[in-house]
N, CA, C and O atoms as a DFTB+ gen file, in Angstrom:
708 C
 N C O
     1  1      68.604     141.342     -12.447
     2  2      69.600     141.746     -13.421
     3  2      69.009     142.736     -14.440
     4  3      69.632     143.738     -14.790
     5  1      67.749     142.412     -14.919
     6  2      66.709     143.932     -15.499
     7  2      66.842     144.972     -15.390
     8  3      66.727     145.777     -16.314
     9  1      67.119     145.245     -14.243
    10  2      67.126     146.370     -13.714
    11  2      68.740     146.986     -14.094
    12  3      68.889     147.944     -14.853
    13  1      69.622     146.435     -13.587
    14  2      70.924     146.619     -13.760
    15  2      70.997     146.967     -15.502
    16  3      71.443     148.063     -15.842
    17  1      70.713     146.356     -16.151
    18  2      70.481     146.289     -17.857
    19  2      69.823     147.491     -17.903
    20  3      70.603     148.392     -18.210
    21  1      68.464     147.945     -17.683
    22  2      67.957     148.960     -17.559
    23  2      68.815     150.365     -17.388
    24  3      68.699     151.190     -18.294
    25  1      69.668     150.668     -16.267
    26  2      70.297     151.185     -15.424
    27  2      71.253     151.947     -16.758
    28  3      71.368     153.136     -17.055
    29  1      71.898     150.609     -17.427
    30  2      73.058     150.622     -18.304
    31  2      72.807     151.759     -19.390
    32  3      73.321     152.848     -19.647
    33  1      71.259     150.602     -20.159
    34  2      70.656     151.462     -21.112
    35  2      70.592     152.531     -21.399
    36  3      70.715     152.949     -22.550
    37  1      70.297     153.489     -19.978
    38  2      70.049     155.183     -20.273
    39  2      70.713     156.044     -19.649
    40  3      70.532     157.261     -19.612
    41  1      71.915     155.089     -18.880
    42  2      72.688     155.953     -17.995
    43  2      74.033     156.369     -19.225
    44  3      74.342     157.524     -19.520
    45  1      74.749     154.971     -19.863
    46  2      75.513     155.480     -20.842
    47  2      75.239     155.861     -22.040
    48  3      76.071     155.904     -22.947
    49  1      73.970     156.190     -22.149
    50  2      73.438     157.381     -23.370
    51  2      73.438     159.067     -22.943
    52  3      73.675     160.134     -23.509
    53  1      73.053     158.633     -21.688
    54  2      73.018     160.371     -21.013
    55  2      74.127     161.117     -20.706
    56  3      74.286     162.330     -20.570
    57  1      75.220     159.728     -20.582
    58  2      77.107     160.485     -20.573
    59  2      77.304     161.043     -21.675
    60  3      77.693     162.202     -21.822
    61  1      76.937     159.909     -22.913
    62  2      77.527     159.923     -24.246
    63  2      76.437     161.414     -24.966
    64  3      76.698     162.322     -25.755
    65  1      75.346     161.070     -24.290
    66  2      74.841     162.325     -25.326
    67  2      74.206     163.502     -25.176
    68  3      73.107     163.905     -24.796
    69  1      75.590     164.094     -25.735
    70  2      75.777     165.521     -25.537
    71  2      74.472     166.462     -26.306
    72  3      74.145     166.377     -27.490
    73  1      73.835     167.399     -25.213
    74  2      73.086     167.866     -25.728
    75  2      71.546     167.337     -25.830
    76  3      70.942     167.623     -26.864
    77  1      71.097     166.834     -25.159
    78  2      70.093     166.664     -24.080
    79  2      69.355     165.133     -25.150
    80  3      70.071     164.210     -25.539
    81  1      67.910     165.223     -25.416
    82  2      67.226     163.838     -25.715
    83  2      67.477     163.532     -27.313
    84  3      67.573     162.396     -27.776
    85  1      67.582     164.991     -28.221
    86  2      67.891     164.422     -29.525
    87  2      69.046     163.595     -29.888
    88  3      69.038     162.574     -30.576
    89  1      70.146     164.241     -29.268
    90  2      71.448     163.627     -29.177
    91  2      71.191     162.556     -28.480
    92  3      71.875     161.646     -28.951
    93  1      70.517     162.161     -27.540
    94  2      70.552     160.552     -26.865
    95  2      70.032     159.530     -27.340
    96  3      70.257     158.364     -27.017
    97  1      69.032     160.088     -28.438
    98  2      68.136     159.022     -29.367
    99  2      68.677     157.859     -29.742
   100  3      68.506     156.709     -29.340
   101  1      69.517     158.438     -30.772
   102  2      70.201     157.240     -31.359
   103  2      71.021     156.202     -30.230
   104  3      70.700     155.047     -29.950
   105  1      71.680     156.655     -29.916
   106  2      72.311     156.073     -28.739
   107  2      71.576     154.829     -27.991
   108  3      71.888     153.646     -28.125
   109  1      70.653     155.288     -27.269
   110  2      69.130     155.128     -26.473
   111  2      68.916     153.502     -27.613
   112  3      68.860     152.283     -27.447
   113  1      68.858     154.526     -28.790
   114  2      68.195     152.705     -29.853
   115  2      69.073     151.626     -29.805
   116  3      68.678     150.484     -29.571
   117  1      70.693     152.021     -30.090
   118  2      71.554     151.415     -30.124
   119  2      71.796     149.925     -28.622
   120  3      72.383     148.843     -28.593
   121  1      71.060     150.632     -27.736
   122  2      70.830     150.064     -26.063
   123  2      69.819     148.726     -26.522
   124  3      69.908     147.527     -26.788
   125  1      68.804     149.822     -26.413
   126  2      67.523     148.679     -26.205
   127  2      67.103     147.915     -27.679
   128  3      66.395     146.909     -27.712
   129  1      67.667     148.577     -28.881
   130  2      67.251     147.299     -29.992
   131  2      68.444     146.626     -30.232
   132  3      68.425     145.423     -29.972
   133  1      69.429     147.078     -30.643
   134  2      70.484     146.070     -30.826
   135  2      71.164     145.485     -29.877
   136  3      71.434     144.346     -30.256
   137  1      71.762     145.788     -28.359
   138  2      72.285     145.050     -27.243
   139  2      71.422     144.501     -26.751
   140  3      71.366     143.271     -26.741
   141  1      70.320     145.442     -26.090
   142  2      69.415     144.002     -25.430
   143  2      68.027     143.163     -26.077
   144  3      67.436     142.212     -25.566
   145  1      67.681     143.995     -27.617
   146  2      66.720     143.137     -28.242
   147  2      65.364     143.462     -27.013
   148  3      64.539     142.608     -26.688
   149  1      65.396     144.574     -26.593
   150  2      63.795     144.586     -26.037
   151  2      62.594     145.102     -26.667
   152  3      61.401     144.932     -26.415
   153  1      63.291     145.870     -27.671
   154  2      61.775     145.991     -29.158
   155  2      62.719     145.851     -30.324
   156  3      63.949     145.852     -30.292
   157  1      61.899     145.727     -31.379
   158  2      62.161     146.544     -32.457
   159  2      62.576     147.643     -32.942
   160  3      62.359     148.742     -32.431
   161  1      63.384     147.386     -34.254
   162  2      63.714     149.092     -34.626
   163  2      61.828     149.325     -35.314
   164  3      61.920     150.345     -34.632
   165  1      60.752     149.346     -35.777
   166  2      59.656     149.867     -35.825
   167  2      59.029     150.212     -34.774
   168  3      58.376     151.249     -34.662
   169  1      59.284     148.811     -33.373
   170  2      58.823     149.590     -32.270
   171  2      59.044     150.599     -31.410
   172  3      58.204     151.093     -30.657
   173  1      60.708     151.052     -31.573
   174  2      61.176     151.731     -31.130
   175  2      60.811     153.219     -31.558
   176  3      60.758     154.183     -30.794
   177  1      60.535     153.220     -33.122
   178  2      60.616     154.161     -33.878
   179  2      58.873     154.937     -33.066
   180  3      58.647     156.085     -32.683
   181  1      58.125     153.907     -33.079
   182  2      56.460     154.006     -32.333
   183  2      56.696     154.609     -31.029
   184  3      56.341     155.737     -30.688
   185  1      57.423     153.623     -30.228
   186  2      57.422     154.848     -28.794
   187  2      58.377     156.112     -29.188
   188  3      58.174     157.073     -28.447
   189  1      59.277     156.309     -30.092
   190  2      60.014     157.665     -30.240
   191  2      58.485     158.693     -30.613
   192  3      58.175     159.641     -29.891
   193  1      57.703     158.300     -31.793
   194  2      56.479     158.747     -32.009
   195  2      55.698     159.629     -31.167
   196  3      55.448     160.833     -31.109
   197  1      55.352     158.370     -30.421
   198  2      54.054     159.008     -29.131
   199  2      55.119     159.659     -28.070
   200  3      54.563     160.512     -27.378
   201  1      56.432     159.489     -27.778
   202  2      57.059     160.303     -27.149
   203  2      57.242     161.661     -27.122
   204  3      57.383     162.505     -26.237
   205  1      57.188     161.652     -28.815
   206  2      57.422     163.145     -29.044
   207  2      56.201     163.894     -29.270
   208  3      56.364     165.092     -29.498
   209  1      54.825     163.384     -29.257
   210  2      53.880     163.701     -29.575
   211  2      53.348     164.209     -27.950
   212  3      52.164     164.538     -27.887
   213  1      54.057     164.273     -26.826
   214  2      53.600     164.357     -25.810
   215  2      54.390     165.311     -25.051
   216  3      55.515     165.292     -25.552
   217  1      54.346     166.219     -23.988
   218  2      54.701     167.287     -23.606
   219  2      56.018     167.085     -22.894
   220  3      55.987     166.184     -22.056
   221  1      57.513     167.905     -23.079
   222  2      58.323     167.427     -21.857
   223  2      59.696     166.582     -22.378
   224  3      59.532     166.114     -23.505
   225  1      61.017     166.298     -21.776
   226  2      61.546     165.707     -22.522
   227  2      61.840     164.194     -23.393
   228  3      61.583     163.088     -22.918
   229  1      62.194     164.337     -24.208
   230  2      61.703     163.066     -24.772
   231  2      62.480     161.894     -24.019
   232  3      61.823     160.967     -23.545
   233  1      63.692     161.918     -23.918
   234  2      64.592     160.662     -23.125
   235  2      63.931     160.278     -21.957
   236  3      63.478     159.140     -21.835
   237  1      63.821     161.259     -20.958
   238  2      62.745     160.475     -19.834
   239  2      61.382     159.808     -20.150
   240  3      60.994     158.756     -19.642
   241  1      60.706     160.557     -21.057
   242  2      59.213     159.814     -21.497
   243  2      59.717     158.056     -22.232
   244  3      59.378     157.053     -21.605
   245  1      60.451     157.932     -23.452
   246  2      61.037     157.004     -23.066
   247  2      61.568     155.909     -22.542
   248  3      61.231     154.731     -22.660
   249  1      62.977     156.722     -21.580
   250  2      62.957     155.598     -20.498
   251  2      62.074     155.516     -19.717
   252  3      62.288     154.625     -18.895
   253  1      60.578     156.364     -19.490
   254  2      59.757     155.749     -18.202
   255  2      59.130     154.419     -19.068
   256  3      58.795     153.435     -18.407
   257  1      58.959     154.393     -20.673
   258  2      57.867     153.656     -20.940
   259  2      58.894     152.170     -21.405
   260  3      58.636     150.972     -21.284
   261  1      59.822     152.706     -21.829
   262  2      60.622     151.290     -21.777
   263  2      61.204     150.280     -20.471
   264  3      61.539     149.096     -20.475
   265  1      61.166     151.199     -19.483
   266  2      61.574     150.982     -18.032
   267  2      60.298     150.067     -17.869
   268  3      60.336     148.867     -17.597
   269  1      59.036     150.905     -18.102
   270  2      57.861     149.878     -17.178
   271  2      57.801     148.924     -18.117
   272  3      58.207     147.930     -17.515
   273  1      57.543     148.592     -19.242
   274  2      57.135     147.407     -20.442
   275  2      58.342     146.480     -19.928
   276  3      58.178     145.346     -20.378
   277  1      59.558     146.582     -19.100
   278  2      60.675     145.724     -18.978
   279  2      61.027     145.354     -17.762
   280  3      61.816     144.414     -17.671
   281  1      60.464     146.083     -16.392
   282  2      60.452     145.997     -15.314
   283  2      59.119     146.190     -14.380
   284  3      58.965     145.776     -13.231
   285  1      58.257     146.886     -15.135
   286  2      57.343     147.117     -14.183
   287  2      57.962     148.893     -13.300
   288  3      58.857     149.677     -13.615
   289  1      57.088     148.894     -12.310
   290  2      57.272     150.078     -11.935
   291  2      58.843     150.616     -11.591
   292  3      59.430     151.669     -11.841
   293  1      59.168     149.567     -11.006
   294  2      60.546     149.798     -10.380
   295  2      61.336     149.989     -11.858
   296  3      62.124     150.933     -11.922
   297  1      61.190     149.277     -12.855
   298  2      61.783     149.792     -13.861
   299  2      61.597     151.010     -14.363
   300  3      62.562     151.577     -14.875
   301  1      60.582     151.518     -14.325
   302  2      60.674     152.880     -14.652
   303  2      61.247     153.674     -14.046
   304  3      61.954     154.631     -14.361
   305  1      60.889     153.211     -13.035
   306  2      61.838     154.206     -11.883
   307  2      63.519     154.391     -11.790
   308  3      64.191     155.389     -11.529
   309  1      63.919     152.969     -12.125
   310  2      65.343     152.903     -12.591
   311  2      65.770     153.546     -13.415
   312  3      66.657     154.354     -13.139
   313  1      65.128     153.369     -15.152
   314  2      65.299     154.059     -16.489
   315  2      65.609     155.513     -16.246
   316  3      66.577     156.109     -16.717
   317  1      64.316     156.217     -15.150
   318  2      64.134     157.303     -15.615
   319  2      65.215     158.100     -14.631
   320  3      65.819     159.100     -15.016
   321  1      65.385     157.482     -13.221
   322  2      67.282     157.841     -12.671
   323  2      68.387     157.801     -13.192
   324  3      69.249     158.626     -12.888
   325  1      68.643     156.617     -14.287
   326  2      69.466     156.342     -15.026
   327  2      69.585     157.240     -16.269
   328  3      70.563     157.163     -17.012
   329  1      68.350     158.275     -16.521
   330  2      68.243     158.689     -17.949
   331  2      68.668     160.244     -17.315
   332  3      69.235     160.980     -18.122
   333  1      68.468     160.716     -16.120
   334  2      68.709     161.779     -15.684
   335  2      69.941     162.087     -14.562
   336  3      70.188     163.244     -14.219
   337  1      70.497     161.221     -14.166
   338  2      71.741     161.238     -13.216
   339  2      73.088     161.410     -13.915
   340  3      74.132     161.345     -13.266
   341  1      73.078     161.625     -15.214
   342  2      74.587     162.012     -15.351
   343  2      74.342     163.224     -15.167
   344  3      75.047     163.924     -14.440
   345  1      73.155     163.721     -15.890
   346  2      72.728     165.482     -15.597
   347  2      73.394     165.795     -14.613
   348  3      74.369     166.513     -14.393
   349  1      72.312     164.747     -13.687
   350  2      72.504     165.740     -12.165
   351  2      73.832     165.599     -11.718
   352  3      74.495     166.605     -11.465
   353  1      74.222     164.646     -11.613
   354  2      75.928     164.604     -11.270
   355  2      76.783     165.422     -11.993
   356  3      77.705     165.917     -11.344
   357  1      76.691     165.760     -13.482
   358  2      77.682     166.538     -13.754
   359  2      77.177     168.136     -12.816
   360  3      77.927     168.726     -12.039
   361  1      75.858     168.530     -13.132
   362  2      75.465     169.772     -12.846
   363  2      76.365     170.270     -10.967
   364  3      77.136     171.187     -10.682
   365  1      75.766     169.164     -10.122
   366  2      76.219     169.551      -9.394
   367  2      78.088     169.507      -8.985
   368  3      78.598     170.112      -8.043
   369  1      78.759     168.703      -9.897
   370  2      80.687     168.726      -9.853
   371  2      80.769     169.440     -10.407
   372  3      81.781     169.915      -9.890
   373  1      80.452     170.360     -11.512
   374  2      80.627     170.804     -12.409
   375  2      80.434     172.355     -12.387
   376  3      81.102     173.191     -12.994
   377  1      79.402     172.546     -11.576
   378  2      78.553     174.162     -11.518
   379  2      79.313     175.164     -11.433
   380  3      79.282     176.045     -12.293
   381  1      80.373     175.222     -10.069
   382  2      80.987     176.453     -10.087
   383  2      81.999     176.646     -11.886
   384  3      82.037     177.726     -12.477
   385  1      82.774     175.198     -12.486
   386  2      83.718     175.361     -13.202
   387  2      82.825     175.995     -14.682
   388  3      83.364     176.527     -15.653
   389  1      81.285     175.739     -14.481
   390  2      80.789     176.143     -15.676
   391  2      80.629     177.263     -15.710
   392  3      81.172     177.857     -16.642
   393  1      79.773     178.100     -14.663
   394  2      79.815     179.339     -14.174
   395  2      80.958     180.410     -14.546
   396  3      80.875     181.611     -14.803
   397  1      82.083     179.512     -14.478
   398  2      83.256     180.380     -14.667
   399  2      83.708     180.811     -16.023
   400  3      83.993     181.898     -16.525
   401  1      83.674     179.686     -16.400
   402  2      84.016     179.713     -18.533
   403  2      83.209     180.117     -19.244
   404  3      83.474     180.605     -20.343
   405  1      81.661     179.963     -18.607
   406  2      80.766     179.801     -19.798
   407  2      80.591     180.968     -20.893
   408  3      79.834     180.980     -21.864
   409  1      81.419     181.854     -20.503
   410  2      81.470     182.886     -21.362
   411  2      82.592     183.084     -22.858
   412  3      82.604     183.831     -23.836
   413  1      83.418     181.993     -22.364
   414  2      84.962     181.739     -23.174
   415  2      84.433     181.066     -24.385
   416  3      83.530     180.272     -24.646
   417  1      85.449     181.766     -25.072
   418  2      85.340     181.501     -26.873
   419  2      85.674     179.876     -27.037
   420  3      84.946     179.387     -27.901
   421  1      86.516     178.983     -26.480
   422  2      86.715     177.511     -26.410
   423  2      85.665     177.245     -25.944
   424  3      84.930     177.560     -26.880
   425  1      84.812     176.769     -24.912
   426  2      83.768     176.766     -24.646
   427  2      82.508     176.237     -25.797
   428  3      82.070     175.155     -26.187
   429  1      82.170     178.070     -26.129
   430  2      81.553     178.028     -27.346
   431  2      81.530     177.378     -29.034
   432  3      80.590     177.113     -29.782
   433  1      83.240     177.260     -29.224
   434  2      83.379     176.295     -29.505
   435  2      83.301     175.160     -30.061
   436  3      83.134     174.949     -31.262
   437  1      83.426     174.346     -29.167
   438  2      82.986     173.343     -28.580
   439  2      81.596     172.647     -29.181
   440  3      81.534     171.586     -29.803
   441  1      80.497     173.535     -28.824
   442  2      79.548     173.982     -28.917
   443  2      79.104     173.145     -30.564
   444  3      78.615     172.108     -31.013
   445  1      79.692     174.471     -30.987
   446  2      79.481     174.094     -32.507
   447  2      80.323     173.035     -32.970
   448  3      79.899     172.520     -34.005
   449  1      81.140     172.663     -32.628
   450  2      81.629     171.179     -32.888
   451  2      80.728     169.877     -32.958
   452  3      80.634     168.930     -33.739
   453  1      80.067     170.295     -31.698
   454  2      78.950     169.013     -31.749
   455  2      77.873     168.955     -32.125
   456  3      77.127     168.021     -31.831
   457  1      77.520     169.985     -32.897
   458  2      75.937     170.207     -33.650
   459  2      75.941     169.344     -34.956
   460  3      74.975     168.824     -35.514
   461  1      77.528     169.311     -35.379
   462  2      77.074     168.167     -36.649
   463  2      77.271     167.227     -36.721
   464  3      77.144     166.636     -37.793
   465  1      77.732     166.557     -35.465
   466  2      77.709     165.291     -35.094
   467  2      76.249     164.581     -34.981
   468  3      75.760     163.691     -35.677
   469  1      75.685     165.338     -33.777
   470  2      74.315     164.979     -33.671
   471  2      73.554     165.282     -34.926
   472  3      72.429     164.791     -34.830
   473  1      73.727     165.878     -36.026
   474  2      72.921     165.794     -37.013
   475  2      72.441     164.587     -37.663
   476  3      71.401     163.959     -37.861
   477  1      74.439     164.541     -38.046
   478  2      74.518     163.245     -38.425
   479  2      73.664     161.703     -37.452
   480  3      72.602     161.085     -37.376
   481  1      74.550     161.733     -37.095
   482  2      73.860     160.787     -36.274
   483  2      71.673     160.883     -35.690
   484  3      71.019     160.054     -35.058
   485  1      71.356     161.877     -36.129
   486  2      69.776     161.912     -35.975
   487  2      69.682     161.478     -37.429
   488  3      69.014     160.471     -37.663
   489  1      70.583     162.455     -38.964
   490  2      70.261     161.899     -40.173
   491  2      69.954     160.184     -40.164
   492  3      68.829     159.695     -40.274
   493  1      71.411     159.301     -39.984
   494  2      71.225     158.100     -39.990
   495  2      70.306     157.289     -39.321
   496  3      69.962     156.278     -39.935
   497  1      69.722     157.516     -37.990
   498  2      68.295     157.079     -37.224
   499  2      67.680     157.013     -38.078
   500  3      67.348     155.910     -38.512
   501  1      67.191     158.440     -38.793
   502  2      65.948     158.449     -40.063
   503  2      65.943     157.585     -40.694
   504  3      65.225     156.594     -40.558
   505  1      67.224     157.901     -42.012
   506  2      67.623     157.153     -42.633
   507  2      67.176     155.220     -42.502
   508  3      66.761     154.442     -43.360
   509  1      67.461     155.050     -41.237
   510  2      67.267     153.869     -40.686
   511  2      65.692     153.292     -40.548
   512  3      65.221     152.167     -40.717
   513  1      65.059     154.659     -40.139
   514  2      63.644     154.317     -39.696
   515  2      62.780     154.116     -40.779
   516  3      61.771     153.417     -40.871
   517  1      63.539     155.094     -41.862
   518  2      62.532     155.088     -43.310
   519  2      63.099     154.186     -43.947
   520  3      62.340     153.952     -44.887
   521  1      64.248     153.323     -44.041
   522  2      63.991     151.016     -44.614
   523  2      63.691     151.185     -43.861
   524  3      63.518     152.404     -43.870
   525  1      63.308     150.680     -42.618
   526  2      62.092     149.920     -41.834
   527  2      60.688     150.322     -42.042
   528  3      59.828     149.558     -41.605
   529  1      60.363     151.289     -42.579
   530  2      59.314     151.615     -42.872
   531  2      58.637     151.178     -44.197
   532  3      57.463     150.870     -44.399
   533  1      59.862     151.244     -45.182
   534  2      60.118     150.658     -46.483
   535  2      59.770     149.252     -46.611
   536  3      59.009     148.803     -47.468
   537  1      60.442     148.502     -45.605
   538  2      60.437     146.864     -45.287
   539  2      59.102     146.774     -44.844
   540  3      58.457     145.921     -45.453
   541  1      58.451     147.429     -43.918
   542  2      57.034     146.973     -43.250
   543  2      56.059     147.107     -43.981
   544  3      55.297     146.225     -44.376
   545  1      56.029     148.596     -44.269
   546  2      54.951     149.256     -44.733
   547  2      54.712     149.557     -46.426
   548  3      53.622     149.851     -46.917
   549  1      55.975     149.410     -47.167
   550  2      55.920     149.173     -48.343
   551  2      56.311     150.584     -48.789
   552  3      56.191     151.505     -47.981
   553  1      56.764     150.809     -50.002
   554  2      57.071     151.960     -50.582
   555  2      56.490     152.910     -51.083
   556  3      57.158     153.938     -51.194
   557  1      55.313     152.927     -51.482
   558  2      53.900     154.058     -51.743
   559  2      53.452     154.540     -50.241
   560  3      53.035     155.686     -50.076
   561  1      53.522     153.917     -49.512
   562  2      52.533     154.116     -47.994
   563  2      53.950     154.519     -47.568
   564  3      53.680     155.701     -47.354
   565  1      55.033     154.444     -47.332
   566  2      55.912     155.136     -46.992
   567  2      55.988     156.718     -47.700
   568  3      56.117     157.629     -46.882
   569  1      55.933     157.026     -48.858
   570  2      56.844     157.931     -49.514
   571  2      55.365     158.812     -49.271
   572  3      55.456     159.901     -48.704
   573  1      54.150     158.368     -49.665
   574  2      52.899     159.101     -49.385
   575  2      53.130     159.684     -47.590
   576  3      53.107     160.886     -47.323
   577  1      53.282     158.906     -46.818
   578  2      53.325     159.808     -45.420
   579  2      54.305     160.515     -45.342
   580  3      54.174     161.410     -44.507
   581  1      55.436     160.491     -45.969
   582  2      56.599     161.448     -45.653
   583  2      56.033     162.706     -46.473
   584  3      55.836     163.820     -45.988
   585  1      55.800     162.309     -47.855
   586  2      55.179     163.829     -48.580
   587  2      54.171     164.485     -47.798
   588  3      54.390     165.629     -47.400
   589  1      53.262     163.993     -47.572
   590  2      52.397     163.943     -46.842
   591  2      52.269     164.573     -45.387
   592  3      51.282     165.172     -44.959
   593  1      53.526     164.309     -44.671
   594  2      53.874     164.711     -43.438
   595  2      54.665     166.002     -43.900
   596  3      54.433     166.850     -43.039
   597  1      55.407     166.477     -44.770
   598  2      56.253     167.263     -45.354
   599  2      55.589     168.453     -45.281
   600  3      55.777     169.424     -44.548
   601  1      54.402     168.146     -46.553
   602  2      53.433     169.003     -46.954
   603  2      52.510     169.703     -45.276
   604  3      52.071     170.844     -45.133
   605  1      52.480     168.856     -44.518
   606  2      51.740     169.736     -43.401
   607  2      52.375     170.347     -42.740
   608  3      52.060     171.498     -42.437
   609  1      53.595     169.687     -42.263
   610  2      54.243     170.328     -41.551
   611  2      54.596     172.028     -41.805
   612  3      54.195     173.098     -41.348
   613  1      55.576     171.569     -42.802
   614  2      56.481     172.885     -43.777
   615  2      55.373     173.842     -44.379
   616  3      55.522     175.017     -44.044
   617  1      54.442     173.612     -45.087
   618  2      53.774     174.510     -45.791
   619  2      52.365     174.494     -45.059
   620  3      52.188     175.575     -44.499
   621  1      51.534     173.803     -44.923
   622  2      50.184     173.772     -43.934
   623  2      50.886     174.512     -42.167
   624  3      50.380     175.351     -41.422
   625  1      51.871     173.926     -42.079
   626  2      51.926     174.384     -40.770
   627  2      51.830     173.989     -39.466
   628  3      52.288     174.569     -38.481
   629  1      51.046     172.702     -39.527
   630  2      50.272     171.965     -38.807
   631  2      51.519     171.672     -37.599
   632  3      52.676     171.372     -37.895
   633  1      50.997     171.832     -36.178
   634  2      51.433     170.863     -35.610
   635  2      52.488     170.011     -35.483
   636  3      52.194     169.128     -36.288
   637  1      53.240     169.791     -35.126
   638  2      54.223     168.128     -35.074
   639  2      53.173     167.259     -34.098
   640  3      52.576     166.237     -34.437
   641  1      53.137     167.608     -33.424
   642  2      52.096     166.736     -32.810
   643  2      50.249     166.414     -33.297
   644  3      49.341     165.865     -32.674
   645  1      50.274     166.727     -33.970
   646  2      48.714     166.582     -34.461
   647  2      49.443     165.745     -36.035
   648  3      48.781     164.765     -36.374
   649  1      50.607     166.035     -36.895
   650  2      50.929     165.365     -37.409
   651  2      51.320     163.751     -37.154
   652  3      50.864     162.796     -37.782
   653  1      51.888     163.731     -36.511
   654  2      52.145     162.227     -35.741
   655  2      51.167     161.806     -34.973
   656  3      51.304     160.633     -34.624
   657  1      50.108     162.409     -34.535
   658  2      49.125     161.835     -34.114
   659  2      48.335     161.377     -35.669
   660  3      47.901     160.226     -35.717
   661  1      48.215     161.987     -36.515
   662  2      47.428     162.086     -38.182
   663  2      47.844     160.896     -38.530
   664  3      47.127     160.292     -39.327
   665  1      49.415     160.057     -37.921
   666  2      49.984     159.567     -39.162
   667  2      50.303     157.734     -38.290
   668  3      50.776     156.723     -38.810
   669  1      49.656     158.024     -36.416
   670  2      49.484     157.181     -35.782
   671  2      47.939     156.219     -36.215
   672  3      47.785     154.997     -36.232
   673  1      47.200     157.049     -36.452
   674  2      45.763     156.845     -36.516
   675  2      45.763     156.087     -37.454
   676  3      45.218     155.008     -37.221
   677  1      46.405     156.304     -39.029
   678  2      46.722     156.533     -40.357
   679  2      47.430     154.763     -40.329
   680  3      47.122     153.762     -40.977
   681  1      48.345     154.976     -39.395
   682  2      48.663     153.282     -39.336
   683  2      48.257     152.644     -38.493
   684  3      48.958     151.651     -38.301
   685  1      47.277     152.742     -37.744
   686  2      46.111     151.974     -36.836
   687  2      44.993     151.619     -37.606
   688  3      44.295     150.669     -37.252
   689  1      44.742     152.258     -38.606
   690  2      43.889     152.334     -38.978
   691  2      43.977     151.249     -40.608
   692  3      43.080     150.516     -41.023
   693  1      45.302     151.479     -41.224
   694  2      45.085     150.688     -42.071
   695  2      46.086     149.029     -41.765
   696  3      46.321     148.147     -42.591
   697  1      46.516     149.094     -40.218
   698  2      46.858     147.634     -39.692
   699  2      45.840     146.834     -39.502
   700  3      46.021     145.618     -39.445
   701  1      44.233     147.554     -39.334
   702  2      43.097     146.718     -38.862
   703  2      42.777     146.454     -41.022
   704  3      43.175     145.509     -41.703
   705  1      42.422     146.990     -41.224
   706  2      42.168     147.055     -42.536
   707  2      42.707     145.513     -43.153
   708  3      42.606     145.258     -44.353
């Protein structure tokens, strides 16, 4: 039945979300922390982390690592069909009718209709992740890594990935502590 649960998890995030892994995020959390309780919203927030800290799209990296921690191989293997088969199914029903419009002002659209949806909905994730971060980690060690992360990013420049790696270490480091 894992598997089937699995299946669920990333197949009706990949219908629902429009616009490839950012748009599926939230969604994706909504699956595996609140319906089936297989991590945490901190743990979740950790594999979103090292997900994005790693090359490629984020929803499959993801479902491969939530697939195996819940099934083992075959689970990954499920997750990561389930995280990519609406793709492929729409791509291939769909191809000639896209081909045809994709140039039309409705269309486009469209388009911009759903950019502030997914904002929103990435805003509130945050929103979400920073109380849990608040709740765990306390409010100085929170507001210090966000400035902190701010400051490198935006003005240093640094990386997203060498940042979240900076800020993995950063809480490995003071969990042993």
């Amino acid at each position: 039945m894992i598997y089937w649960y699995l299946f669920l998890a990333f197949f009706i995030p990949g219908i629902l979300g429009y616009g490839g892994g950012p748009a599926s995020i939230p969604l994706v959390e909504k699956e595996v922390v609140d319906r089936y309780s297989w991590m945490t919203t901190q743990e979740f927030g950790e594999v979103l982390a090292l997900g994005n800290a790693l090359p490629g799209p984020i929803a499959t990296k993801m479902a491969g690592y939530i697939g195996y921690a819940e099934g083992g191989i075959l689970g990954a293997s499920v997750a990561l069909f389930a995280s990519v088969a609406p793709s492929l199914i729409l791509m291939v029903l769909l191809m000639v009718t896209l081909l045809k419009y994709k140039d039309s002002p409705k269309v486009k659209n469209i388009t911009k209709l759903v950019r502030p949806v997914i904002a929103v909905l990435l805003g509130a994730m945050t929103f979400q992740f920073f109380m849990t971060s608040i709740d765990s980690s306390g409010t100085i060690q929170t507001i210090v890594l966000v400035v902190l992360s701010y400051w490198l990013l935006e003005i240093r420049k640094v990386h997203p990935a060498l940042v979240i790696l900076m800020a993995l270490v950063y809480g490995a480091i003071s969990g042993i502590v």
